[in-house]
Structure formats: structure tokens, C-alpha cells
FIDREN-237754 format. One record per atom (N, C-alpha, C, CB): residue number from 1; residue in three letters; atom name; x, y, z. Coordinates in Angstrom, 2 decimals, decimal comma. Glycine has a CB too. Layout:
NUM:ala:CA:X:Y:Z
...
This chain:
1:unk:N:9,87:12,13:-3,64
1:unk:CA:8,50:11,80:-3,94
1:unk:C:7,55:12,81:-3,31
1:unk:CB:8,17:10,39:-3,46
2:unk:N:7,74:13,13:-2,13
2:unk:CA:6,79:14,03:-1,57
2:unk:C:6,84:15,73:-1,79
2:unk:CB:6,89:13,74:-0,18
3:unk:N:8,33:15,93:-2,84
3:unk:CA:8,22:17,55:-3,35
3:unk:C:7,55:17,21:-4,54
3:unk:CB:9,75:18,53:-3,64
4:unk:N:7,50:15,38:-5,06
4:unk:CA:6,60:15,86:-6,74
4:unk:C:5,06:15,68:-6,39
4:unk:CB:6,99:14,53:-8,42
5:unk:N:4,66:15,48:-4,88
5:unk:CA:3,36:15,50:-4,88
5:unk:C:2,81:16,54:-4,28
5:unk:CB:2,90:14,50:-4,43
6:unk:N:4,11:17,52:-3,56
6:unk:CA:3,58:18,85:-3,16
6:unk:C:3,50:19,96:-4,35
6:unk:CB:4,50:19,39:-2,02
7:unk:N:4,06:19,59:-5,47
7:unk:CA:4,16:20,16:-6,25
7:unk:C:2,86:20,55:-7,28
7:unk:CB:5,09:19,62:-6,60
8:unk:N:2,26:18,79:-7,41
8:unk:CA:1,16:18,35:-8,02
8:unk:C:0,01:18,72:-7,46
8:unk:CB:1,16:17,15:-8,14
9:unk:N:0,07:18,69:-6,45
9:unk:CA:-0,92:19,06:-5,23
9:unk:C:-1,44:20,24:-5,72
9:unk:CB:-0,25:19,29:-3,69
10:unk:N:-0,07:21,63:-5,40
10:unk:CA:-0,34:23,14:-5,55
10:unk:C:-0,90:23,08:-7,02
10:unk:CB:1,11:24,22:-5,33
11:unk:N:-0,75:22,71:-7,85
11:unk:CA:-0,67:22,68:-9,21
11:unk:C:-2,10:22,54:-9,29
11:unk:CB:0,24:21,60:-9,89
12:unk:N:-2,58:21,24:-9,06
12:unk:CA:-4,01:21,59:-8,64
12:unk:C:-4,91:22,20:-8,18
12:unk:CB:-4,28:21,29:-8,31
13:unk:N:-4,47:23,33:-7,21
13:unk:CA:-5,11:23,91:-6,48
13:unk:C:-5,91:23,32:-5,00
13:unk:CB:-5,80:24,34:-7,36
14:unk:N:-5,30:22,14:-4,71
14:unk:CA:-5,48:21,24:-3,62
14:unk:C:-4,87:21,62:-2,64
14:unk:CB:-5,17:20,02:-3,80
15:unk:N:-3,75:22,63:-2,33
15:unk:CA:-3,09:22,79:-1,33
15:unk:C:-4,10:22,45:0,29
15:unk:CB:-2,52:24,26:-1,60
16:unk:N:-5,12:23,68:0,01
16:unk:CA:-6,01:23,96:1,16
16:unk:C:-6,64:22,42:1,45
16:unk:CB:-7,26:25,22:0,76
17:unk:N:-6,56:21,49:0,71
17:unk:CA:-7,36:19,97:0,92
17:unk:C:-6,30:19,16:1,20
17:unk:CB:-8,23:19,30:-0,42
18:unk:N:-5,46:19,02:0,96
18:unk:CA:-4,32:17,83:1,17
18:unk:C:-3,20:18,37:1,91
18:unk:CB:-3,71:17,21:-0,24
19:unk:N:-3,02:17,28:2,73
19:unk:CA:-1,88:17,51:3,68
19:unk:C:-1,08:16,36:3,39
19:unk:CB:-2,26:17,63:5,25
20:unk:N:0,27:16,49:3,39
20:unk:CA:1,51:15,75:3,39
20:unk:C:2,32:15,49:4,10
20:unk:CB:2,09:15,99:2,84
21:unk:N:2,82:14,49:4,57
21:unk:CA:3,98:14,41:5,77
21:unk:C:4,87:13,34:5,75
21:unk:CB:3,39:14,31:7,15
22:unk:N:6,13:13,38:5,79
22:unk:CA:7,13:12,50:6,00
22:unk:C:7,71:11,58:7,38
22:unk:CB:7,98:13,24:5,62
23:unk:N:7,24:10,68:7,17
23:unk:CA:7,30:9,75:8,24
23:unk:C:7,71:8,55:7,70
23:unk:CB:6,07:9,61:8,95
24:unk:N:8,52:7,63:9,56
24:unk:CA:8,79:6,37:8,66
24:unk:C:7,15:5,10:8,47
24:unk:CB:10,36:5,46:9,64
25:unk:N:6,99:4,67:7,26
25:unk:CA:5,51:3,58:7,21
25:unk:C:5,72:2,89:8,00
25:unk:CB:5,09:2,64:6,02
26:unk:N:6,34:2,41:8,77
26:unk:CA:6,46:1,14:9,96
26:unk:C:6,11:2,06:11,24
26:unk:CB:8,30:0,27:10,13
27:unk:N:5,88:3,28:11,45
27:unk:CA:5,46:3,75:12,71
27:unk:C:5,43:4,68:12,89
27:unk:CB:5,88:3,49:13,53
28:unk:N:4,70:5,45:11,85
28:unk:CA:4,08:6,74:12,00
28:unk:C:3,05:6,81:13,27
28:unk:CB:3,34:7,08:10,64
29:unk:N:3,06:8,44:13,21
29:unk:CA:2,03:8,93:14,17
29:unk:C:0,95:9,69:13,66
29:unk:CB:2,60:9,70:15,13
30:unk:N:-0,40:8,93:13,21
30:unk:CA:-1,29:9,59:12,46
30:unk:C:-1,87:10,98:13,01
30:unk:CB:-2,29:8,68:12,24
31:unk:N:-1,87:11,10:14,80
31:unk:CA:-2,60:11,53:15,53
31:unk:C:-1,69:13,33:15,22
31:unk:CB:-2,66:10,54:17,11
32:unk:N:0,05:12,52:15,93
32:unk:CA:0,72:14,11:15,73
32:unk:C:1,33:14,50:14,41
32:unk:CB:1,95:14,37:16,74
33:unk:N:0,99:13,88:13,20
33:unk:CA:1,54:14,25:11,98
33:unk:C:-0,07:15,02:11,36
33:unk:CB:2,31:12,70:11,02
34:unk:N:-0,98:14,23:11,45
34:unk:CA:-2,46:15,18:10,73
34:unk:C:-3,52:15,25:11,73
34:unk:CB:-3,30:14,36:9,25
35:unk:N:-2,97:14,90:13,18
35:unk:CA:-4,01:16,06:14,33
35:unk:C:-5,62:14,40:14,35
35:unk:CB:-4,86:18,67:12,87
36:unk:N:-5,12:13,49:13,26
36:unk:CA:-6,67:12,44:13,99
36:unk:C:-5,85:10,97:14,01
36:unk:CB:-8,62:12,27:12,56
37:unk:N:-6,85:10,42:14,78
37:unk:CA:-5,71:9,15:14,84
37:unk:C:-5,78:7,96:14,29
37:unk:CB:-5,46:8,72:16,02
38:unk:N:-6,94:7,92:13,28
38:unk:CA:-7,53:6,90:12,38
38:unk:C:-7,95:7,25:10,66
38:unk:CB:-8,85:6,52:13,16
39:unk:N:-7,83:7,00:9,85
39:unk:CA:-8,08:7,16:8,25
39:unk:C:-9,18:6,31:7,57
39:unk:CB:-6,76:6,78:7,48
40:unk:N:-10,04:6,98:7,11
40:unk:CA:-11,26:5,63:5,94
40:unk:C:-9,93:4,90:5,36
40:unk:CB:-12,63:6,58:4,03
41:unk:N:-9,44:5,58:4,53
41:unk:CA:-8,51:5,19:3,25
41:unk:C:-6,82:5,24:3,63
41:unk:CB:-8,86:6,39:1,91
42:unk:N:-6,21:3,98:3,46
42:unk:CA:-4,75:4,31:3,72
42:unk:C:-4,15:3,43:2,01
42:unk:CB:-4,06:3,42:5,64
43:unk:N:-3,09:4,47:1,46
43:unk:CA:-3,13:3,80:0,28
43:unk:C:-1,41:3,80:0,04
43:unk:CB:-4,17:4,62:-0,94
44:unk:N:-1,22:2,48:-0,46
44:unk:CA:0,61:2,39:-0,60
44:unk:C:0,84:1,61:-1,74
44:unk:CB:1,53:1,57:0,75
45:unk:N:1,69:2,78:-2,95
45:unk:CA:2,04:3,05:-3,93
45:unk:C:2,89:2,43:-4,23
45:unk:CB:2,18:3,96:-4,06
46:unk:N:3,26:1,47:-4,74
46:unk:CA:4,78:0,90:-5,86
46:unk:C:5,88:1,19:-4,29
46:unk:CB:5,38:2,52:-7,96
47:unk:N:5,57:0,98:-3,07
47:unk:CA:6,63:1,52:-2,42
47:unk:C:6,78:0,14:-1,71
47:unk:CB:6,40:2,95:-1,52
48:unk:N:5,85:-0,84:-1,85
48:unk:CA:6,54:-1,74:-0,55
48:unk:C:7,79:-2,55:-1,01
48:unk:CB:5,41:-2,94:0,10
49:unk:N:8,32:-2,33:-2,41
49:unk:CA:9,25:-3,40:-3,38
49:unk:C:10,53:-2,48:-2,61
49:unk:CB:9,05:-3,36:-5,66
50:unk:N:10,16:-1,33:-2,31
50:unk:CA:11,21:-0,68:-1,52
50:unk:C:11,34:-0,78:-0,26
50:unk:CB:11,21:0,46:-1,65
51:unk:N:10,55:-1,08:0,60
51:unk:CA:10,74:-1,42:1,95
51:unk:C:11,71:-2,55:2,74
51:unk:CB:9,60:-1,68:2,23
52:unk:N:12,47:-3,01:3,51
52:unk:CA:13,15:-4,12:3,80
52:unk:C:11,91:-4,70:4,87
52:unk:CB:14,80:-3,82:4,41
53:unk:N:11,32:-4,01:5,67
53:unk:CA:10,57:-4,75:6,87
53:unk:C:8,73:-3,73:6,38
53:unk:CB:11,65:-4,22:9,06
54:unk:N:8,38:-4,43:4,83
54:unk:CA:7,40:-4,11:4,43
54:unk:C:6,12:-5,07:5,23
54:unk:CB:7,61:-4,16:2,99
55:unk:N:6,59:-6,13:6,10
55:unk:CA:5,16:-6,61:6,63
55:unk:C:4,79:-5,92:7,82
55:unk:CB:5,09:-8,15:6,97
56:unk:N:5,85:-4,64:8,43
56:unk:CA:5,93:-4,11:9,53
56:unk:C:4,37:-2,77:9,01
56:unk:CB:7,84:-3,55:9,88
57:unk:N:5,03:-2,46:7,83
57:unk:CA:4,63:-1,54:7,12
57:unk:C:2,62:-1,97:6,63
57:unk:CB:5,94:-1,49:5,79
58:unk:N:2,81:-2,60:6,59
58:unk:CA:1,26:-3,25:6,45
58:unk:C:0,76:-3,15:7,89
58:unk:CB:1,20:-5,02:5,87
59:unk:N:1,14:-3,82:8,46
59:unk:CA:0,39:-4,19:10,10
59:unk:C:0,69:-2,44:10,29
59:unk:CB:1,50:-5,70:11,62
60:unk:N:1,47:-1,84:10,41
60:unk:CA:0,69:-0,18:10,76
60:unk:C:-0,23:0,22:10,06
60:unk:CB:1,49:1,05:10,64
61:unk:N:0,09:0,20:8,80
61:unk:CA:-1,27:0,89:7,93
61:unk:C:-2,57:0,22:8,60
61:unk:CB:-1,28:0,45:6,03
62:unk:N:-2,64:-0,98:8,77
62:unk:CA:-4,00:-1,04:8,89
62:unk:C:-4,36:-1,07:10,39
62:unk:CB:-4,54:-2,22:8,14
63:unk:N:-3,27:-1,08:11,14
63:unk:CA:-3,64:-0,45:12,81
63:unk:C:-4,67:0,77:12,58
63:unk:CB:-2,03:0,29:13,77
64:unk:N:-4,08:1,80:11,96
64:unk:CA:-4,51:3,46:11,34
64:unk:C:-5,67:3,25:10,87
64:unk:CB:-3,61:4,23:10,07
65:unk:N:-6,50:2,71:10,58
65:unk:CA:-7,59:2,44:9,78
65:unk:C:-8,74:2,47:10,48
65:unk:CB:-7,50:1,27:9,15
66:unk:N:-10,01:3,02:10,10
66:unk:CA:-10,75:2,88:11,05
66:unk:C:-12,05:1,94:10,92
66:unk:CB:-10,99:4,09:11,37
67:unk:N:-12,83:1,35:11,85
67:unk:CA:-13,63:0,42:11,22
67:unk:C:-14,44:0,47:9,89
67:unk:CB:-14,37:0,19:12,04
68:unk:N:-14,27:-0,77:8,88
68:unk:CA:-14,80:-0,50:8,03
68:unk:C:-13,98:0,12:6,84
68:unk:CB:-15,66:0,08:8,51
69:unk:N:-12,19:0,23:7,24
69:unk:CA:-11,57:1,29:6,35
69:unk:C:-10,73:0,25:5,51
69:unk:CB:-10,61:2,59:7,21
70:unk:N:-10,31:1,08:4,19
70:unk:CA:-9,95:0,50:3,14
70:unk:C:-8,05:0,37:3,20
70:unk:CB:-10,67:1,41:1,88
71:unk:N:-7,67:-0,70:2,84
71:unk:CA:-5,94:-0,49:3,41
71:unk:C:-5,87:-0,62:0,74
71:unk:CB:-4,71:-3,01:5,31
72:unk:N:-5,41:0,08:0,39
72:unk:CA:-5,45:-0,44:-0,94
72:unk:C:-3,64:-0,02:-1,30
72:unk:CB:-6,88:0,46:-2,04
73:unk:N:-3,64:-1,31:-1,64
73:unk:CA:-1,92:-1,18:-2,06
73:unk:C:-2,17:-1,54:-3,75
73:unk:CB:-0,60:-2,66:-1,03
74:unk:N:-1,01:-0,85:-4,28
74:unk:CA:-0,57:-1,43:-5,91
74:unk:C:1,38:-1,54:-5,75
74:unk:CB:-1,22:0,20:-7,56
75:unk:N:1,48:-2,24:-6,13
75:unk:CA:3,20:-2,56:-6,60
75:unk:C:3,43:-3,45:-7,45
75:unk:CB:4,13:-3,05:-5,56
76:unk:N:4,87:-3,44:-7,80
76:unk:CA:5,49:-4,42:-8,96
76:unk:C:4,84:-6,03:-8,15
76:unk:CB:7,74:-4,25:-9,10
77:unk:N:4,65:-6,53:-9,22
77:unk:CA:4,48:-8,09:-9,06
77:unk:C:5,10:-8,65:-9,48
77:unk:CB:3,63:-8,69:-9,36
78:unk:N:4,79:-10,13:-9,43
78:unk:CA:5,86:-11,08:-9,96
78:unk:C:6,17:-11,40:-11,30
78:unk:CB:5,65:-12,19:-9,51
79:unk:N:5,68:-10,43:-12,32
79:unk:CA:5,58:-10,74:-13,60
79:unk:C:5,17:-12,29:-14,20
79:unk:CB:6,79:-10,34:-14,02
80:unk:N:4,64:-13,08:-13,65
80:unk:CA:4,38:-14,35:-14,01
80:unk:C:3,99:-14,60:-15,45
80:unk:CB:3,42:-14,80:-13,19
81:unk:N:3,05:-13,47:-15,70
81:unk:CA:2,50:-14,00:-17,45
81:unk:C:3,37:-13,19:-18,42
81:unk:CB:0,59:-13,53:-17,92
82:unk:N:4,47:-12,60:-18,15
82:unk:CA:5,08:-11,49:-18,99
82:unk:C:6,04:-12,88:-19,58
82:unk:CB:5,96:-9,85:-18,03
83:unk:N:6,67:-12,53:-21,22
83:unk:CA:7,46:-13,58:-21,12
83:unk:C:9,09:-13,96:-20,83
83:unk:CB:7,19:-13,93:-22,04
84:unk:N:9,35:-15,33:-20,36
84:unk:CA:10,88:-15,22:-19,66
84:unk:C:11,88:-14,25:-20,08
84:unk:CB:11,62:-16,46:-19,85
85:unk:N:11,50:-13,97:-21,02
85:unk:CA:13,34:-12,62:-21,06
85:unk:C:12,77:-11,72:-20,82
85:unk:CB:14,47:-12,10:-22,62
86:unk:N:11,35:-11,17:-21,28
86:unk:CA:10,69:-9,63:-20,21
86:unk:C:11,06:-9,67:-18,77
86:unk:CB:8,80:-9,53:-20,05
87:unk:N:10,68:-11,08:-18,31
87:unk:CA:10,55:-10,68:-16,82
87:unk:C:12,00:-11,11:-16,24
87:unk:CB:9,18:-11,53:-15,97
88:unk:N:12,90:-11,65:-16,82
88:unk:CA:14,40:-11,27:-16,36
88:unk:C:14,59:-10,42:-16,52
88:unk:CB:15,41:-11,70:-16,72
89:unk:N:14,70:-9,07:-17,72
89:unk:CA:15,56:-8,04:-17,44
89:unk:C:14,45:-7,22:-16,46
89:unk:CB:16,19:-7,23:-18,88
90:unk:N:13,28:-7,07:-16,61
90:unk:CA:12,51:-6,53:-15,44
90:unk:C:12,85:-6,38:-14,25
90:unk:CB:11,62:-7,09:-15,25
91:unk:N:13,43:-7,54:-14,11
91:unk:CA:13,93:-8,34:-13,01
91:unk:C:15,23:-7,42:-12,23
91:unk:CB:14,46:-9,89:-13,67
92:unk:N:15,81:-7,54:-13,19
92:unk:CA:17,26:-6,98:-13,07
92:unk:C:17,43:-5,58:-13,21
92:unk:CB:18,12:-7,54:-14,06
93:unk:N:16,58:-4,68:-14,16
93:unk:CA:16,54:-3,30:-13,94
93:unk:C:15,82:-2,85:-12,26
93:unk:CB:15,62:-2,71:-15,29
94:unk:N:14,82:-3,68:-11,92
94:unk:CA:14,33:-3,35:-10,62
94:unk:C:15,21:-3,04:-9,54
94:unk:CB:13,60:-4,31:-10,20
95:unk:N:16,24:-4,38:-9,80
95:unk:CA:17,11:-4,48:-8,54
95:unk:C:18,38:-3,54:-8,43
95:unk:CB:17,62:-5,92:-8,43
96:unk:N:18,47:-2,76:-9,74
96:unk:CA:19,37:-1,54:-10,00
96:unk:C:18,88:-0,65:-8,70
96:unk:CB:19,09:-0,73:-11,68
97:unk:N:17,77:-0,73:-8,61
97:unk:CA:16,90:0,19:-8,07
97:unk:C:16,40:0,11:-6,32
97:unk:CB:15,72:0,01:-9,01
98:unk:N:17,09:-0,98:-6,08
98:unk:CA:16,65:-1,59:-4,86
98:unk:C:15,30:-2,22:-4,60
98:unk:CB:16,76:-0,70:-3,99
99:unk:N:14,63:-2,14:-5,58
99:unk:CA:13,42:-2,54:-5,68
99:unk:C:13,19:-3,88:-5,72
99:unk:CB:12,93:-2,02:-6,60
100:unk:N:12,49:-4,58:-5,08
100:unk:CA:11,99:-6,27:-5,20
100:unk:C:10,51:-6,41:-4,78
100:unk:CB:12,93:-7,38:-4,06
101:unk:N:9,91:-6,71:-5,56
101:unk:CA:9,01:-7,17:-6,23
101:unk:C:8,85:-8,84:-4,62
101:unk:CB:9,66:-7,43:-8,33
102:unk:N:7,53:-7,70:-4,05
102:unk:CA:7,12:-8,65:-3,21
102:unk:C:5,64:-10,18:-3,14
102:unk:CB:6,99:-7,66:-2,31
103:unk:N:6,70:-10,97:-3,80
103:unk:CA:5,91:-12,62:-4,43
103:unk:C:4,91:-13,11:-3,39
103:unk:CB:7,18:-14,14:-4,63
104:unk:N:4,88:-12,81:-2,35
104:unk:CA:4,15:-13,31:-1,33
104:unk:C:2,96:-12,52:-0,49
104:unk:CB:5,09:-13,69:-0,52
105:unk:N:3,16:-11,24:-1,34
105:unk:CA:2,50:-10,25:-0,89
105:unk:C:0,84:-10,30:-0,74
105:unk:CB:2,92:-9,29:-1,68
106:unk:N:0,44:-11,50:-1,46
106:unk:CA:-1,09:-12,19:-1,76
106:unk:C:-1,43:-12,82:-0,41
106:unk:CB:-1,12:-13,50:-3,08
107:unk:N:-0,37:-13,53:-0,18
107:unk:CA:-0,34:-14,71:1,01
107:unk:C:-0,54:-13,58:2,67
107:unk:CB:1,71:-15,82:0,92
108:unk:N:0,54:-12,58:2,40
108:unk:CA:0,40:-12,18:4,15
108:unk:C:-0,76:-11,60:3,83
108:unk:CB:1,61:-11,07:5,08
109:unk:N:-1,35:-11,01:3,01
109:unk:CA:-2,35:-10,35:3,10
109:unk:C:-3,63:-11,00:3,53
109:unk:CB:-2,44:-9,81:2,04
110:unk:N:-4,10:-12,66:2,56
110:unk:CA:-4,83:-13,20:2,91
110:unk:C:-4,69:-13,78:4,63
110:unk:CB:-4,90:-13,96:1,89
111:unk:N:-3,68:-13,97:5,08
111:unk:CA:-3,29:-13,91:6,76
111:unk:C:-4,00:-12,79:7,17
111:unk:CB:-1,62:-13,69:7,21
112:unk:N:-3,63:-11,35:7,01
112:unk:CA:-4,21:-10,52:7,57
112:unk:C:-5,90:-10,41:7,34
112:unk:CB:-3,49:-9,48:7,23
113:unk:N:-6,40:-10,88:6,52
113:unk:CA:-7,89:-10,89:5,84
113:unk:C:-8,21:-11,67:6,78
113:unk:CB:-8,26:-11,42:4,28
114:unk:N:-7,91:-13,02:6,96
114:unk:CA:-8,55:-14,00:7,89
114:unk:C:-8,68:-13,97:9,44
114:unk:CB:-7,93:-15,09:7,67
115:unk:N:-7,21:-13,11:9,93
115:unk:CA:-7,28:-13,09:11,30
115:unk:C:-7,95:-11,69:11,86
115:unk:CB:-5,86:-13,32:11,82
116:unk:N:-8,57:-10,94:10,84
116:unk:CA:-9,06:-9,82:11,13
116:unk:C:-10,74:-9,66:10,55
116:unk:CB:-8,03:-8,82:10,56
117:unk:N:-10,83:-10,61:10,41
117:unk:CA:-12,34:-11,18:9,83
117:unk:C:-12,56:-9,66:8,13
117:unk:CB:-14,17:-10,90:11,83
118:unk:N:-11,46:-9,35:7,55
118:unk:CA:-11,43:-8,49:6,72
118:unk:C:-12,01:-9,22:5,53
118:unk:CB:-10,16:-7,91:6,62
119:unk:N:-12,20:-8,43:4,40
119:unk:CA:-12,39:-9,15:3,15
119:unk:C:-11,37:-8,56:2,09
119:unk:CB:-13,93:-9,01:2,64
120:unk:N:-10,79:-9,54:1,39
120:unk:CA:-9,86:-9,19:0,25
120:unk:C:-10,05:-9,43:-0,79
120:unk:CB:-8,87:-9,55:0,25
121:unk:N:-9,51:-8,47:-1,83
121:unk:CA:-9,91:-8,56:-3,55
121:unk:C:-8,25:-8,17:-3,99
121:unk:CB:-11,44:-7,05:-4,29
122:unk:N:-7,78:-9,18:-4,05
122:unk:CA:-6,59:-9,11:-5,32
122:unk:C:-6,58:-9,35:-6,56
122:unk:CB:-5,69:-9,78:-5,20
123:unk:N:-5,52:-8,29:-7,24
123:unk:CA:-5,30:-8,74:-8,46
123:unk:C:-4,08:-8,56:-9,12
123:unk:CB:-6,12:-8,30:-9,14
124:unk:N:-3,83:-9,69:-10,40
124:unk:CA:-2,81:-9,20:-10,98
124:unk:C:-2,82:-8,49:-12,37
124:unk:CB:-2,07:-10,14:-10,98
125:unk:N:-2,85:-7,45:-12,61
125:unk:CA:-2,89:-6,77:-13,30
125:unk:C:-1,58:-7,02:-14,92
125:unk:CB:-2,87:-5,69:-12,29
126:unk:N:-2,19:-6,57:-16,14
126:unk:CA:-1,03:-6,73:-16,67
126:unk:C:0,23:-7,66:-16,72
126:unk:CB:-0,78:-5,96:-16,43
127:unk:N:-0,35:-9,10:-17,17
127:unk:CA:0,19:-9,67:-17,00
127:unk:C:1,18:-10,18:-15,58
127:unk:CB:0,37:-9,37:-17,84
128:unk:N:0,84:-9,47:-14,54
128:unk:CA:1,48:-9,77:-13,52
128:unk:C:2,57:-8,82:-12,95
128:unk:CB:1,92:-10,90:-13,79
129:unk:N:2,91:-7,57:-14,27
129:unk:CA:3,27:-6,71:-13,76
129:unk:C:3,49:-6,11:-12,60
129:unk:CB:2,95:-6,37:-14,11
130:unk:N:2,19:-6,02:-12,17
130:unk:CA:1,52:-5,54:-11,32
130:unk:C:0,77:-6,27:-10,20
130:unk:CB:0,86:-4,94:-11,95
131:unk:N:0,43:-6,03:-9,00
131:unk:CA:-0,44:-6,13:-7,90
131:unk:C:-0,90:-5,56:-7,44
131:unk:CB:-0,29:-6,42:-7,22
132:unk:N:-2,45:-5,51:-7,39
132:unk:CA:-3,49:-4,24:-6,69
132:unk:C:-4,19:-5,43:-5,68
132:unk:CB:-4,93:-3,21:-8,08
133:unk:N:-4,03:-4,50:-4,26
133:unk:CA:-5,15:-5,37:-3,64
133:unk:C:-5,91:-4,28:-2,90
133:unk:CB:-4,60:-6,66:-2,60
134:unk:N:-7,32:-4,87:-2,15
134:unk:CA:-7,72:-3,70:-1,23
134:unk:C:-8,26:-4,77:-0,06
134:unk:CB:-9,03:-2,45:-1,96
135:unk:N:-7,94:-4,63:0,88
135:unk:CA:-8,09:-5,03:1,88
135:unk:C:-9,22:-4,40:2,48
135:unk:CB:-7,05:-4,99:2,45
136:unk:N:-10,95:-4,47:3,20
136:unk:CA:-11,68:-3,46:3,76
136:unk:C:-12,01:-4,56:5,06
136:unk:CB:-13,05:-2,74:2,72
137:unk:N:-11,68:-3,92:6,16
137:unk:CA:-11,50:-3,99:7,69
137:unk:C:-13,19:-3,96:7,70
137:unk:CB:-10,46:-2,53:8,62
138:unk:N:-13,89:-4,83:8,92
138:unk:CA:-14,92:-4,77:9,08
138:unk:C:-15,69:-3,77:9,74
138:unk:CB:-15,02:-5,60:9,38
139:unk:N:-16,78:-3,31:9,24
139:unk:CA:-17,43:-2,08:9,98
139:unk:C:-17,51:-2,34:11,79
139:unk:CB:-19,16:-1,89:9,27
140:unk:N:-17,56:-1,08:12,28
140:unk:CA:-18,11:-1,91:13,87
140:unk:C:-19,36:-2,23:14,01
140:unk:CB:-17,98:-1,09:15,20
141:unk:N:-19,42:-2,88:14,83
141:unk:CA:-20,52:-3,48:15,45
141:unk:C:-22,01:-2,45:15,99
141:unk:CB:-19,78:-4,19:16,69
142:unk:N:-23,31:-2,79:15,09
142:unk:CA:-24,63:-1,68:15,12
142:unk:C:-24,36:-1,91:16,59
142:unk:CB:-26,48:-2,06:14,35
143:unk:N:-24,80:-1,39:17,64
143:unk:CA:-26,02:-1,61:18,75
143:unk:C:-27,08:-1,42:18,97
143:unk:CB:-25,99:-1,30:19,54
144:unk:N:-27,89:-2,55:19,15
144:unk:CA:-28,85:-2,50:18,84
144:unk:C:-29,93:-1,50:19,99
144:unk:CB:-29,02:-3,84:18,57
């Protein structure tokens, strides 16, 4: 994944703007992988259906975040409105893949929204295909 986005990158002519780095999501080092130690925007792609300890993977991303910053995930969903034989073999090609389709992924999130005074906007996209949420962490505090 990260030679087809270094690839895409150059292709663009983005090299000089985007930086890339391979780390594990449960405990990266923002500070010694891109030199700062907080992000506006942290964004995770169709990857948490691949993760085994994906709630580990959330609670870092949004450690990294800085007040006020956006955590925005998309992945497979539960297919709920697709119909029963779509979303069985869906089902079953995913898991070829190691991929699972995380059903609860609404729920820890709204946990994390509440105990972090955050605000959340989910959705299911496409019949359920899909899940987009964005999580935005509260700004800090003016002084007055």
C-alpha cells in the first residue's frame, strides 16, 4: 500500500508535500517518524477490517491529534441494507482476505465521543457497505 501511494504521490508531483512512513497504527511515533508530535487530520482507510487490536489503533490515532483535530475513518460495514445473498458472499469474499468488517465500530466510537467531550457524525454509506465517521476532538480552551 505505501509503494502505490509513493508512487501516486510522485505521479502527482507531491513528493516535496507528502511524507510517508511505515509504522505499526497501535503505536507509532508521530514526533520521530515526521519530526511533530501532533496532526489537525489523522485519517484510516478500509484498514481497521484488517487490524486484530483495531480499538488499540483508534485510541492512538486520536492520542496524535491535536486540539480541535479531526480522527476520520471509512471501512467495510455491516452491509445491513444490501440484500441477504449480497451480503453473504460479501461476507465471505472479505474473509478470504482477512478482512472483517467492524459491526461495532459506531458504538466504541460514540464511547470515545462521550468520554472525550468530542462530537461525532456517522454514516452508513451505500447501503451499509460502507462506514464513514469523523470524530472532531474539542478545540482548547480561549483564555481569557
Amino acid at each position: 500500500m505505501l509503494t502505490s501511494a509513493l508512487t501516486a504521490i510522485s505521479r502527482a508531483g507531491l513528493s516535496g508535500r507528502i511524507r510517508v512512513a511505515h509504522s505499526d497504527g497501535a503505536a507509532f511515533d508521530s514526533q520521530r517518524l515526521f519530526g511533530i508530535p501532533q496532526f489537525d487530520h489523522v485519517m484510516i482507510s478500509y484498514s481497521l477490517s484488517m487490524i486484530p487490536d483495531w480499538n488499540r489503533v483508534l485510541r492512538a490515532a486520536a492520542s496524535r491529534l491535536k486540539p480541535g483535530g479531526r480522527l476520520h475513518i471509512v471501512d467495510f460495514g455491516n452491509q445491513g441494507r444490501l440484500p441477504g445473498i449480497a451480503r453473504g458472499l460479501l461476507r465471505r469474499w472479505l474473509a478470504m482476505f482477512d478482512v472483517t468488517p467492524r459491526d461495532d465500530l459506531e458504538k466504541v466510537l460514540s464511547a470515545m465521543a462521550q468520554a472525550s467531550g468530542s462530537d461525532l457524525r456517522f454514516e452508513r454509506p451505500f447501503r451499509g457497505y460502507a462506514q464513514y465517521a469523523v470524530l472532531t476532538f474539542p478545540p482548547e480552551p480561549r483564555t481569557p
